[in-house]
N, C-alpha and C positions, 0 to 999 in steps of 0.2 A: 475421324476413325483412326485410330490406330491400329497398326500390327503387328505381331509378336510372331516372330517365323523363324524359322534353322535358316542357318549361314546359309548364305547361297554358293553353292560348289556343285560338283557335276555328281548328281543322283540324289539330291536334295528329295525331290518330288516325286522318287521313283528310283528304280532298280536300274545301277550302270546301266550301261548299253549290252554290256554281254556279261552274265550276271553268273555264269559257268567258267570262272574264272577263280584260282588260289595263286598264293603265295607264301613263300615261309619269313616270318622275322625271327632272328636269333636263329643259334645251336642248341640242339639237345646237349643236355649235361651230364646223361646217363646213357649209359648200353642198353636200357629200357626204353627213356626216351625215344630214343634214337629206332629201338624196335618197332614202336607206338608211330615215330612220323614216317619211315620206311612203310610200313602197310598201311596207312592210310594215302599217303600218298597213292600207292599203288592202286589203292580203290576206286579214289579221284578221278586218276587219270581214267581204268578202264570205261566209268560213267560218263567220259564226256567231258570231263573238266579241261581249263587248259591252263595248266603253270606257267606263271610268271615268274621273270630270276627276282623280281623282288615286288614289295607289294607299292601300290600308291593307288591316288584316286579310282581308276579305271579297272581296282580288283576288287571284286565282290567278298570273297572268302581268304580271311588271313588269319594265319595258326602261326602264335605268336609263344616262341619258348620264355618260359620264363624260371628265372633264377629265384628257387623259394628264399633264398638267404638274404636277398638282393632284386625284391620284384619292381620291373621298371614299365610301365605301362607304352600301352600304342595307339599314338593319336591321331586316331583318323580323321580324312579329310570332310565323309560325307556319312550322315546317321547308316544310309543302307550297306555299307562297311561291317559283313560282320565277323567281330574277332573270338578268337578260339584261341585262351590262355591253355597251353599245354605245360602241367607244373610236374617235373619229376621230384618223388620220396623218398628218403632213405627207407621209408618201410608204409604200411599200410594205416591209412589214418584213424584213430581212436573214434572221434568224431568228424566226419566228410563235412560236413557245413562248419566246422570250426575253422578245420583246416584251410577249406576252399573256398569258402564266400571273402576271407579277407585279401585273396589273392585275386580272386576276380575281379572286386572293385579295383585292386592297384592295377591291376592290368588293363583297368579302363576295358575289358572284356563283356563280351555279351553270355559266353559259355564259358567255364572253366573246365578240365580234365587235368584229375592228378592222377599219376600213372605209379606203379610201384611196384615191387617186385615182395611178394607174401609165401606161406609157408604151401599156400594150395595153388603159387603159379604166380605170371602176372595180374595184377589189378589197375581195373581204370573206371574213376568216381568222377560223375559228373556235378557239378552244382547249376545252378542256373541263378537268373538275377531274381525270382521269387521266391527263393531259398529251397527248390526242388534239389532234391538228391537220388541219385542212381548209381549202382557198382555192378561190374562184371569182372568175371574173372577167365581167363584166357586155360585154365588147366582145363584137358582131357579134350578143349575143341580146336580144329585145326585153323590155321591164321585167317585163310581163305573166309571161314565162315561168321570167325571172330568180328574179321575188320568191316564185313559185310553189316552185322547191327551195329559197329560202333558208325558208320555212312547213314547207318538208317537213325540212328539218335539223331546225330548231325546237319543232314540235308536237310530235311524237312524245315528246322527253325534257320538255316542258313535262307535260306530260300523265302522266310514269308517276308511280307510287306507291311512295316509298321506306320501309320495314321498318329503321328504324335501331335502336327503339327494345330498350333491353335491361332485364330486368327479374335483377336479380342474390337469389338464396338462399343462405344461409351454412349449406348443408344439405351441402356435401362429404364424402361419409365421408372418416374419420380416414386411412384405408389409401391414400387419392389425393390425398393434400396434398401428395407431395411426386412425385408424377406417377406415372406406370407405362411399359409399353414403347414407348405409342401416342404419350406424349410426348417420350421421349428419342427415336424417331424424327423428329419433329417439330425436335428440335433440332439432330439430324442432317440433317433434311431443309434448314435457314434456311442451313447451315454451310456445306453446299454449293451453295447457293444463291450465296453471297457468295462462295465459291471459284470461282464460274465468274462471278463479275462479272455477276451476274443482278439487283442488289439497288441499284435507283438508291438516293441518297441520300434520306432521308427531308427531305422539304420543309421548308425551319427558316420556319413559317407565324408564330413569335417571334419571328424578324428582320425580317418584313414589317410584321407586325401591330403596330399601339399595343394597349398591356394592354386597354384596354375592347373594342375590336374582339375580342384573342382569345379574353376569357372571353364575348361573344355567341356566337362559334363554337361553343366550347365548350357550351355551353346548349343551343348549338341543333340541332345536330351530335354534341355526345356526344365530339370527334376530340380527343388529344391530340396531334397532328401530322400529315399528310402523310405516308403511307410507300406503298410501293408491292407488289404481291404477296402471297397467303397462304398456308397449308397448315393443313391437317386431313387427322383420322385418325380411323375410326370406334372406339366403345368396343369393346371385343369382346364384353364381357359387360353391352350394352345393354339396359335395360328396353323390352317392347314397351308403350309408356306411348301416351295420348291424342295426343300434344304431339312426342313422336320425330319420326326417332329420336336419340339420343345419340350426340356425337361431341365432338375437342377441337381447338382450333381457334387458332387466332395472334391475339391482337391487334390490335388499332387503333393504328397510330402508333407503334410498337413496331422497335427492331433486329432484325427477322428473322434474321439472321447469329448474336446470343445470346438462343436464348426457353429460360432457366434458368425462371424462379418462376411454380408455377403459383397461373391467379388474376390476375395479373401480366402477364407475359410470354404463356402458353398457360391457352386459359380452357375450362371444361367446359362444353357446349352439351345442355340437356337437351333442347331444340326449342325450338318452336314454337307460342306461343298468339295463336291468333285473335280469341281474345275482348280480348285486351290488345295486339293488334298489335305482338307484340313478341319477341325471342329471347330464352325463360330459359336463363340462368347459374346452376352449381350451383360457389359458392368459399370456402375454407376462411375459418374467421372471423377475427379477429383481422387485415384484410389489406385495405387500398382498391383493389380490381380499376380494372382499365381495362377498356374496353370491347370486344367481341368485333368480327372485323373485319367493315366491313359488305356484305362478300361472304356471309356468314355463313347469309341467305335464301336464296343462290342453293346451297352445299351441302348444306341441307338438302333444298331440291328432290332432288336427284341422289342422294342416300341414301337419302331416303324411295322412290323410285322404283327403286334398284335396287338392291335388300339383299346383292349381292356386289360392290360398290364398298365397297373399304375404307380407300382414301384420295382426297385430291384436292390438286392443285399448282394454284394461278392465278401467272403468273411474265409480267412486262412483257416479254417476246421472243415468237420466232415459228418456226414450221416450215417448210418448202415445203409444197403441195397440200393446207393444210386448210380447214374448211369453217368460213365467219363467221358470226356474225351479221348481219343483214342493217341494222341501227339500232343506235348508241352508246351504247346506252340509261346514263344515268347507273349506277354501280355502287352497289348497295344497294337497288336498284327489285325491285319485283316482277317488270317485265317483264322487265329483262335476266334473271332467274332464271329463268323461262318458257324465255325465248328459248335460253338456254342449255341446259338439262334437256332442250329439244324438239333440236334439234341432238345429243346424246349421247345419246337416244334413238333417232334417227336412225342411228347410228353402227352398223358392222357390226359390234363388240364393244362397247356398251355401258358391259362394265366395263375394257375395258383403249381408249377414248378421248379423241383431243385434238382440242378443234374450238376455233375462234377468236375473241375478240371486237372487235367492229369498230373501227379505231383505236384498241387496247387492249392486246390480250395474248392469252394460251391458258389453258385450263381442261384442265387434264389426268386421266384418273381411273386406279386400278390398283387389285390386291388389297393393295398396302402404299404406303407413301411409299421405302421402298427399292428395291422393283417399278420405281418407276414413273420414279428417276434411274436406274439401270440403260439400261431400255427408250429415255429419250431422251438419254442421253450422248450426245453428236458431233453430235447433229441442230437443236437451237437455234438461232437466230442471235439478236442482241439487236435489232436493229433490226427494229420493227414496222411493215408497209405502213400510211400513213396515204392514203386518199381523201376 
C-alpha cells in the first residue's frame, strides 16, 4: 500500500486548535489599503477573532498585502492556513479575473481582494480559486455596515474544512486496469464536454509560478494544475464497504477532453475514511496516479445518499431557473459538499437533478453520464451569474 498524504504539520487533518485566530503579513501600500485592513480588522476582532502580532502555524486566518508590481507569495505551514491576498489598485480593474486570478496564484492565496479607489467610491473585487468574481463598492454605505458583508464573504470560506487528502492502494483488480463501461463513458462524457466548449483551459499554474512556489503547491494541495469541471460514474458492481460507496471519477489537473489511463487520467474512488480524512483510491500498480479531483467529497455525498444516482457532471456553465448555493464555499470543503447534497436533496427528482453553485457552476446527477448530456443538450449556457 501506498500513501500519498499532506506534510504533516500542525492542522494537517483538521482545523488549528483555535481556528478564530488572524494575523497580518506585509503593509498596505495605499491609504485604501490601509482603509480595507483598519475595518476589517475591526470586524475580526468585535466577532471573536484573536490577533496575532504575526502569522505562523497556529494561525487560522492570514491577510497577506501584497505588492501588485512585486507579488510575493505566503507559504504556509499547514493546507487549513487560509490566506487572504489583499491587492491595492491604482484604479478599478477592467477585468476582476484578469487582474486577480494572476495575483492569487502568486500569492499562493486561497482568496484574493483588490481594493481601489473609483469614481463612485471605494471598490473591493473578490476572485476566488474557481475563478468566481464579486465587487462592491463602499459609496452611500457606512463602513460599519460595509465591512459587516465584506466578514460575511470572508468567514464563511475562512472557516470550511477542506477533505483533499487522498490515500492511494495498488489493490485494482487485474480485470479494471484498463477500465470498464463507467469509464469509457466518462471519456465520452470529457469529449463532449470539449465539444460543446465547456472545458476552460486548464490554468498553466507553471507559467505563473517559479519551480519552488509550484512544488509547495503541489505538497500542499496535492494539484498538478488548475483544470476546471469533473465527472464520475458510480461502479455498478460496488462493494457495500464501511468507507463507500465506489465510484470512478476524473482527476485533478487533468485534460478532461482525453481521460484515456486509468489511475491516471480516471481514478477508482473506493470512498471515504474518516479516520484518515481522506478519499481511498484503489490503482493499478506499476503506475504514479494523480490525484482524484477535489470535488471528489462532494460526490460521494450524493451517492452515498442516493443509491440511484449513477452518475454526476460538475461543468463551469449554467442553466436558467436553478437553485444555488447560498455561499462559495471553496471546492473540496466539506461544506460546499453539504451544501450541495442538501440542495439535490431538495430537488423534486433527486436522481435526475441540476442545482447550482454560487459563482461556480452546476452539479448535475442522472442514471448514466450519457442520461445526463442527453437531458441537458441545448440548455447550457457558458457564462455563469457571478454576485
Amino acid at each position: 500500500m501506498t500513501v500519498d498524504s499532506l506534510p504533516e504539520s500542525p492542522g494537517t487533518r483538521g482545523a488549528p486548535v483555535n481556528d478564530r485566530t488572524f494575523a497580518w503579513n506585509g503593509d498596505p501600500s495605499t491609504e485604501t489599503a490601509a482603509w480595507f485592513a483598519a475595518g476589517l480588522r475591526s470586524r475580526l476582532v468585535a466577532s471573536g477573532y484573536t490577533e496575532h502580532a504575526a502569522p505562523g502555524p497556529d494561525v487560522h486566518l492570514v491577510l497577506h498585502h501584497v505588492d501588485v508590481e512585486s507579488p510575493r507569495p505566503y507559504r504556509r505551514k499547514a493546507a487549513p492556513t487560509f490566506v487572504v491576498a489583499i491587492v491595492a489598485l491604482p484604479e478599478p480593474p477592467r477585468d476582476v479575473l484578469r487582474a486577480g486570478y494572476p495575483m492569487l496564484v502568486r500569492a499562493l492565496a486561497n482568496l484574493c481582494v483588490l481594493v481601489s479607489d473609483g469614481p463612485n467610491g471605494r471598490g473591493v473585487h473578490f476572485v476566488t480559486l474557481e475563478q468566481g468574481t464579486y465587487s462592491m463598492e463602499s459609496a452611500g454605505v457606512e463602513d460599519d455596515e460595509f465591512f459587516e458583508t465584506v466578514f460575511a464573504r470572508i468567514e464563511p470560506l475562512a472557516m470550511s474544512r477542506l477533505v483533499i487528502t487522498n490515500e492511494f492502494r495498488t489493490d485494482l483488480p487485474p480485470e479494471l486496469w484498463n477500465g470498464n463501461e463507467q469509464t469509457r463513458q466518462i471519456r465520452r462524457a470529457g469529449e463532449r464536454l470539449d465539444a460543446l466548449n465547456l472545458l476552460p483551459a486548464p490554468f498553466p499554474v507553471d507559467e505563473i509560478l517559479p519551480p519552488r512556489d509550484l512544488r509547495h503547491v503541489k505538497l500542499l494541495y496535492g494539484l498538478g494544475g488548475l483544470s476546471y469541471g469533473n465527472l464520475s460514474a458510480r461502479h455498478p458492481d460496488g462493494r457495500d464497504t464501511a468507507i463507500g460507496p465506489e465510484f470512478w471519477m476524473s482527476a485533478s489537473g487533468v485534460d478532461k477532453g482525453d481521460l484515456r489511463v486509468v489511475g491516471e487520467h480516471v481514478l477508482f474512488v473506493r470512498g471515504y475514511a474518516p479516520d484518515l480524512d481522506a478519499m481511498v483510491l484503489s490503482v493499478p500498480p506499476d503506475i504514479t496516479p494523480k490525484r482524484v479531483s477535489v470535488d471528489a467529497i462532494e460526490h460521494w455525498n450524493i451517492y452515498r445518499e442516493h443509491p440511484d444516482v449513477g452518475a454526476i457532471v460538475h461543468v463551469h456553465a449554467w442553466m436558467e431557473g436553478v437553485r444555488a448555493t447560498e455561499v462559495n464555499y471553496p471546492c473540496g470543503t466539506l461544506e460546499l459538499a453539504e451544501a450541495v447534497a442538501g440542495l439535490v436533496r431538495a430537488a423534486p427528482d433527486p436522481t435526475h437533478a441540476v442545482v447550482g453553485q454560487r459563482n461556480h457552476g452546476l452539479t448535475i446527477t442522472g442514471p448514466s453520464l450519457d442520461e445526463i448530456f442527453e437531458r441537458i443538450d441545448g440548455k447550457i449556457v457558458r457564462n455563469v451569474p457571478m454576485d
